[in-house]
ZAMARGU-4260 file (C-alpha; in steps of 0.2 Angstrom, whole numbers, plus 5000, padded with zeros to 4 digits):
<rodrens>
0) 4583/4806/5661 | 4590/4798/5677 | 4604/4805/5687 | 4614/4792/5688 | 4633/4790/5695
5) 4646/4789/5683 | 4651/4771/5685 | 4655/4758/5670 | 4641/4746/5662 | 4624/4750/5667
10) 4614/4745/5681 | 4600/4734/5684 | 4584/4745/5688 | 4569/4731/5689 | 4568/4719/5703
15) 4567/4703/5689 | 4584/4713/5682 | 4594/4714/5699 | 4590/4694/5702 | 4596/4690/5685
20) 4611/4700/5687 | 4613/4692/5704 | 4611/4674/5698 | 4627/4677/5684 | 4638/4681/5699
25) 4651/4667/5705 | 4651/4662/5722 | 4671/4662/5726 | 4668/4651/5740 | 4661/4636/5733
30) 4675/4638/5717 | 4687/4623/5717 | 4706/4626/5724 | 4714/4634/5710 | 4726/4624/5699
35) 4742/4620/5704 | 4757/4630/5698 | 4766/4626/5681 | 4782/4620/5691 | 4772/4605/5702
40) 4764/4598/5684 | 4775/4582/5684 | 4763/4570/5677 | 4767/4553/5680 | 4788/4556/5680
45) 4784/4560/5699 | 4786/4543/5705 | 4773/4535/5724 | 4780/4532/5737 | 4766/4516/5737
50) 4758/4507/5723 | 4743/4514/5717 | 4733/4500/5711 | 4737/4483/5721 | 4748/4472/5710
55) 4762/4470/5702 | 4772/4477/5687 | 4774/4495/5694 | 4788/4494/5705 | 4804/4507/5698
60) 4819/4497/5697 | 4835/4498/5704 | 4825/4514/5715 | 4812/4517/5729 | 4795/4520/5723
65) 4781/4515/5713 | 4779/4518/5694 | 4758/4527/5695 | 4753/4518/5678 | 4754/4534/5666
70) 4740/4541/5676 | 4747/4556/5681 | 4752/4557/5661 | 4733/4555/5656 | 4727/4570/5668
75) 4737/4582/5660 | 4732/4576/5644 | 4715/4577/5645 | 4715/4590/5659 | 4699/4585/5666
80) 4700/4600/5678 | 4703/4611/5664 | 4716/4621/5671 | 4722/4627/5656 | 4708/4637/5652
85) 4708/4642/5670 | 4726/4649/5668 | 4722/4655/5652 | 4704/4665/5657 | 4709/4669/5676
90) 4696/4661/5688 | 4682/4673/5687 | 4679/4674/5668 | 4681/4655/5668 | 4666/4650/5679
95) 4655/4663/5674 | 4659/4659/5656 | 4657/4638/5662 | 4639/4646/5671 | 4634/4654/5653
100) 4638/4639/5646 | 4649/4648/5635 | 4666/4638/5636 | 4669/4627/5620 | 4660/4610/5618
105) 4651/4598/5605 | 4633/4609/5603 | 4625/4598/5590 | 4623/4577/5588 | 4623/4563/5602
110) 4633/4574/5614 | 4624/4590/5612 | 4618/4589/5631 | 4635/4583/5640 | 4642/4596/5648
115) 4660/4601/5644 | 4667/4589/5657 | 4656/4575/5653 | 4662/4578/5632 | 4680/4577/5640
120) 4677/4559/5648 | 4668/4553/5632 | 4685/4558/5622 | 4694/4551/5635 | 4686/4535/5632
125) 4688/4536/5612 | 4704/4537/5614 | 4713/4528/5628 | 4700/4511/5632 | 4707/4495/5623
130) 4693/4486/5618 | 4694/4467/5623 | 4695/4463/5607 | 4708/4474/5598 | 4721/4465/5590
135) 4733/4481/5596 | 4729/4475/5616 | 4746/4475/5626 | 4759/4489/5629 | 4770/4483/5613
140) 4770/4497/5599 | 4781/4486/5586 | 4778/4489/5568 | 4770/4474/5558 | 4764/4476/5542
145) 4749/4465/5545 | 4738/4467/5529 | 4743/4454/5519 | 4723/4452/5510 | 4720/4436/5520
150) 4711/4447/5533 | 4693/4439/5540 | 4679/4451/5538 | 4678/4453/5557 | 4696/4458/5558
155) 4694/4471/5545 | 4677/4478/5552 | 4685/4479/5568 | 4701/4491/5561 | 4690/4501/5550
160) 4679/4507/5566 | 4693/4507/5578 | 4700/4524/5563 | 4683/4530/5564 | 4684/4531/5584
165) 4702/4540/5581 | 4692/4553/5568 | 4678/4556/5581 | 4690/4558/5595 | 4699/4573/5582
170) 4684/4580/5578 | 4679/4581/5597 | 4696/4589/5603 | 4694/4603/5589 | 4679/4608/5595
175) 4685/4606/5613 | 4697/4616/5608 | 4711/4602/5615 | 4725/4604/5607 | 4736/4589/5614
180) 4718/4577/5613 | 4720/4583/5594 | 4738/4578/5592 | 4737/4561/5601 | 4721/4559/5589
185) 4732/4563/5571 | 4744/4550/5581 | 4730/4537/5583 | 4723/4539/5566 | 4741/4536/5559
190) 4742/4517/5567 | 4727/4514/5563 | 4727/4519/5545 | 4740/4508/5544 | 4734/4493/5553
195) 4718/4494/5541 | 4727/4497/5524 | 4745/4492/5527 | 4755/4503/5514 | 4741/4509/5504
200) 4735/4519/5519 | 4753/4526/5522 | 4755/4543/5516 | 4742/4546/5525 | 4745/4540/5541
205) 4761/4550/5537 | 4754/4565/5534 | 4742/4564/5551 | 4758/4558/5562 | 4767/4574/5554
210) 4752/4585/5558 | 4752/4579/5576 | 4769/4583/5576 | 4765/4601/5571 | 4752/4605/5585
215) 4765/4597/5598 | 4781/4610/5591 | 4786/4627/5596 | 4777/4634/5579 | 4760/4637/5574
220) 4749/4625/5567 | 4732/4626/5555 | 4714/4621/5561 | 4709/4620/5545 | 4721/4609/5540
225) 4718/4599/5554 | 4701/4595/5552 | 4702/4589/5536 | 4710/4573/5543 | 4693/4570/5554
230) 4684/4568/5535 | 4677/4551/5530 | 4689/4555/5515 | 4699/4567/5517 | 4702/4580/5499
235) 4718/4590/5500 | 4716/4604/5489 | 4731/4605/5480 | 4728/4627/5482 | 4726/4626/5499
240) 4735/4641/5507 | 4740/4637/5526 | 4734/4647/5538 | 4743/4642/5553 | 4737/4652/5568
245) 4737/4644/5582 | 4751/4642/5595 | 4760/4625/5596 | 4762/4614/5613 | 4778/4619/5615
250) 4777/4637/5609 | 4781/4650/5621 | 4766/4657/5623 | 4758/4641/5628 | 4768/4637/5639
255) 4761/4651/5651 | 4746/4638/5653 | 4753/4621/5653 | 4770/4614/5655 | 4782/4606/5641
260) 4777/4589/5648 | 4763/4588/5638 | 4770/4593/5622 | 4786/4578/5627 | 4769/4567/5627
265) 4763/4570/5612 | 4780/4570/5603 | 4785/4553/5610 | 4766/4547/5601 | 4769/4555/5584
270) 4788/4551/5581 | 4783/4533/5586 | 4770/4532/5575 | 4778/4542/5561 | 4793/4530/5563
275) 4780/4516/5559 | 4774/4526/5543 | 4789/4527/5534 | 4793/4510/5541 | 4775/4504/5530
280) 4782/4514/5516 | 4800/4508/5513 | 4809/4522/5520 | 4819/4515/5532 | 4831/4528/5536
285) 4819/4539/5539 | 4809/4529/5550 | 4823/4525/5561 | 4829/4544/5563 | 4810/4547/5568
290) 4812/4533/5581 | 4828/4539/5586 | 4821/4556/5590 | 4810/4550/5606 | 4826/4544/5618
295) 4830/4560/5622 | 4811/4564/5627 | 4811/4547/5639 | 4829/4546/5646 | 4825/4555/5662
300) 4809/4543/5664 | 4808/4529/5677 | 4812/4511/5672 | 4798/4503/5675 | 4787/4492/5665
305) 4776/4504/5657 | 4789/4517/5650 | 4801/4502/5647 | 4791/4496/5634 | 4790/4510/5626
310) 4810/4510/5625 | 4807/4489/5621 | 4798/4496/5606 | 4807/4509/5600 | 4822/4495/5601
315) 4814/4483/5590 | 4806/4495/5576 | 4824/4501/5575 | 4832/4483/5573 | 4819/4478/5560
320) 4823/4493/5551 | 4840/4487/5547 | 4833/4469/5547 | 4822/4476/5531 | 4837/4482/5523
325) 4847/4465/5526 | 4858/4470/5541 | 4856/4457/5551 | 4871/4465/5563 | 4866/4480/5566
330) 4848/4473/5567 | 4855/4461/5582 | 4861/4475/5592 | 4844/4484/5594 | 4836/4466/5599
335) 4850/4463/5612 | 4847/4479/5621 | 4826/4473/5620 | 4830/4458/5629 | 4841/4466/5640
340) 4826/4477/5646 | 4817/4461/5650 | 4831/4452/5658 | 4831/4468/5669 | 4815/4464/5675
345) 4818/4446/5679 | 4835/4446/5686 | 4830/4459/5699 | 4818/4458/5713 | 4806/4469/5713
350) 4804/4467/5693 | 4788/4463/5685 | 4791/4445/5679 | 4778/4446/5667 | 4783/4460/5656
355) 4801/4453/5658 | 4795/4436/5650 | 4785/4444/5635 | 4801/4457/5633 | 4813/4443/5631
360) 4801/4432/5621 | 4796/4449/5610 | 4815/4452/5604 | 4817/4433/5601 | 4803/4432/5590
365) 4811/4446/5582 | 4830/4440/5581 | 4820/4426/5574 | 4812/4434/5559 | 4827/4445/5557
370) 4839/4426/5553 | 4825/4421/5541 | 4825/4437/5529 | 4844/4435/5528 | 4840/4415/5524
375) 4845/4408/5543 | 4829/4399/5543 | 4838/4383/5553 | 4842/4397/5569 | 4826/4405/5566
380) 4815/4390/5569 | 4823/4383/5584 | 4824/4401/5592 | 4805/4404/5588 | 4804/4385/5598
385) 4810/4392/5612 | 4796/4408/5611 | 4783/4396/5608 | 4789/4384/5624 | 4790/4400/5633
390) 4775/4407/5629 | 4763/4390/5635 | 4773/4390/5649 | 4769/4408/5654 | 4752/4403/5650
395) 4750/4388/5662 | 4757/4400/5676 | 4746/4409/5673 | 4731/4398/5674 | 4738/4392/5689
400) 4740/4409/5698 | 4721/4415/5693 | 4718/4397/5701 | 4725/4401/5714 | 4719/4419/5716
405) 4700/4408/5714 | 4703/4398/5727 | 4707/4414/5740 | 4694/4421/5737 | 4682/4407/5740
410) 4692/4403/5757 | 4690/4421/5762 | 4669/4422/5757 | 4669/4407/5769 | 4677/4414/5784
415) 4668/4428/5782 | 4651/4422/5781 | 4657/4408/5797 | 4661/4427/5805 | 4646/4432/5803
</rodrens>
């Protein structure tokens, strides 16, 4: 045989061997910088110093700074960069394994030659766009049990493919191997079980809003049990034994690679939603310790639009659930600190105006309801009035505004082309 050196692995002895060996080897220089450090993740609690889009409605109250419209929020959940697998695989292993094509993607069907990146976008896009068309447009996530049967067939086409966009957008973040995509994915498929099948779908949005809950805790959570959620009909079997593996989003281990941010995320999604389930289903209680359960993940957040209506929301859902049980005090209460959100932002400055108005017209609207189930109805009527006043009047400004904007624009094109 050959004398060779003791060294480890063997060598490459042809010339066509060497080139190959050559070509799986990771030029250091042309790698991206390495990802940031755990303790600079801040996501989009870090407030600008100036806006990032033009316009309005991101300005933090009653503070300097600039709210940066949750994207911050969205990188870290979809981690476009993937520095988690960076963390986890160390640099080296990483890009060779990202060269061999070898790091986890969507092999088969219509994405089978996206690259890992590319499939990351595409999930992105399953999850976060808002169609023109969806009903569920706008920031308010207030429960309504809107399947009352009279649905047009359009309505109801367009909820039954907005649930199969949530089960794709699972199916794609298990294979990814994205554990936060696949919570906010059990969380999306929970509202819009519900918002398809009203209470009939509500043990089952339940169950995927409890199984979100799961992959964003400090235990262990089951793939297998997962998955079954992505089915066009899901079948439990009644002898499945769990087999929970894998490390949640706030398990200690895991937070080696990402920071607890992103479990807070997913936690704030799937006690919301959860809240709504129950809601759906009667339980009241329950629902409105679920909703409960998400203050303490956004007190430290900015007041700003964005995150204030998610505290608007949380407000109302836990007014009607008193409203549903005939408390009409105690509903009151949670509606008057809704409107106060709103007032906020119309009584200050720098507030976006906007948001304010549908804040304050949101938790009227709800008041309103609220004085009807406990048979109000003379008060109910003349404070929906007011919303529906409010609401053409908010409409007209606004017509005027993009008339305005309309006719800027024109004066400028004419300058311009006079410049030229």
């Amino acid at each position: 045989g050959h004398n060779r050196k003791e060294t480890m692995g063997k060598k490459a002895r042809s010339s066509a061997g060497i080139q190959k060996a050559q070509g799986r080897k990771i030029d250091k220089a042309a790698l991206p910088p390495p990802p940031p450090p755990l303790s600079e993740e801040f996501g989009s609690s870090k407030v600008l110093d100036n806006p990032s889009l033009p316009g309005t409605g991101f300005k933090i109250l009653k503070g300097h700074g600039y709210d940066d419209g949750g994207v911050a929020d969205l990188s870290l959940l979809i981690d476009l960069e993937d520095s988690v697998q960076r963390r986890r695989r160390g640099e080296n292993e990483y890009f060779t394994a990202l060269k061999a094509d070898l790091l986890p993607r969507a092999t088969r069907g219509p994405m089978a030659k996206m690259s890992r990146r590319e499939q990351k976008v595409s999930l992105a896009q399953l999850l976060f766009s808002e169609d023109e068309e969806a009903e569920d447009r706008g920031p308010s996530e207030v429960f309504m049990d809107l399947t009352d049967g009279d649905e047009d067939e359009k309505t109801m086409k367009h909820r039954a493919t907005r649930l199969s966009q949530a089960k794709a957008a699972l199916r794609l973040s298990l294979l990814l191997r994205e554990a936060a995509c696949a919570s906010l994915s059990l969380s999306e498929l929970c509202k819009r079980q519900l918002a398809l099948k009203g209470k009939p779908g509500a043990e089952e949005a339940l169950r995927c809003a409890e199984k979100a809950l799961e992959i964003a805790g400090e235990g262990f959570w089951d793939g297998d049990e997962v998955a079954i959620e992505a089915e066009d009909e899901p079948q439990l079997d009644p002898k499945y034994e769990k087999n929970a593996t894998t490390p949640g989003l706030a398990h200690e281990s895991t937070l080696k690679l990402l920071p607890i941010r992103v479990s807070h995320l997913c936690k704030r999604s799937a006690l919301l939603q959860r809240g709504n389930a129950y809601a759906a289903l009667g339980r009241q209680d329950d629902a409105r310790q679920s909703y409960e359960q998400v203050f303490p993940l956004i007190e430290e957040e900015p007041r700003c639009a964005r995150v204030d209506w998610e505290r608007f929301s949380l407000f109302i859902n836990i007014g009607n659930t008193y409203s549903r049980n005939g408390d009409f005090e105690l509903a009151d209460e949670q509606y008057k600190l809704a409107e106060k959100l709103g007032t906020d932002h119309l009584s200050d400055d720098e507030g976006s105006k906007n948001d304010g108005h549908q804040m304050v017209d949101g938790a009227k609207r709800a008041r309103a309801f609220a004085l009807k189930k406990v048979g109000r109805e003379e008060e109910g009527k003349a404070i929906l009035k007011e919303v529906v006043e409010s609401q053409i009047r908010l409409k007209i400004e606004k017509e005027k505004e993009k008339k305005q904007k309309e006719k800027e624009e024109a004066a400028k094109t004419i300058e311009g082309e006079a410049a030229s």
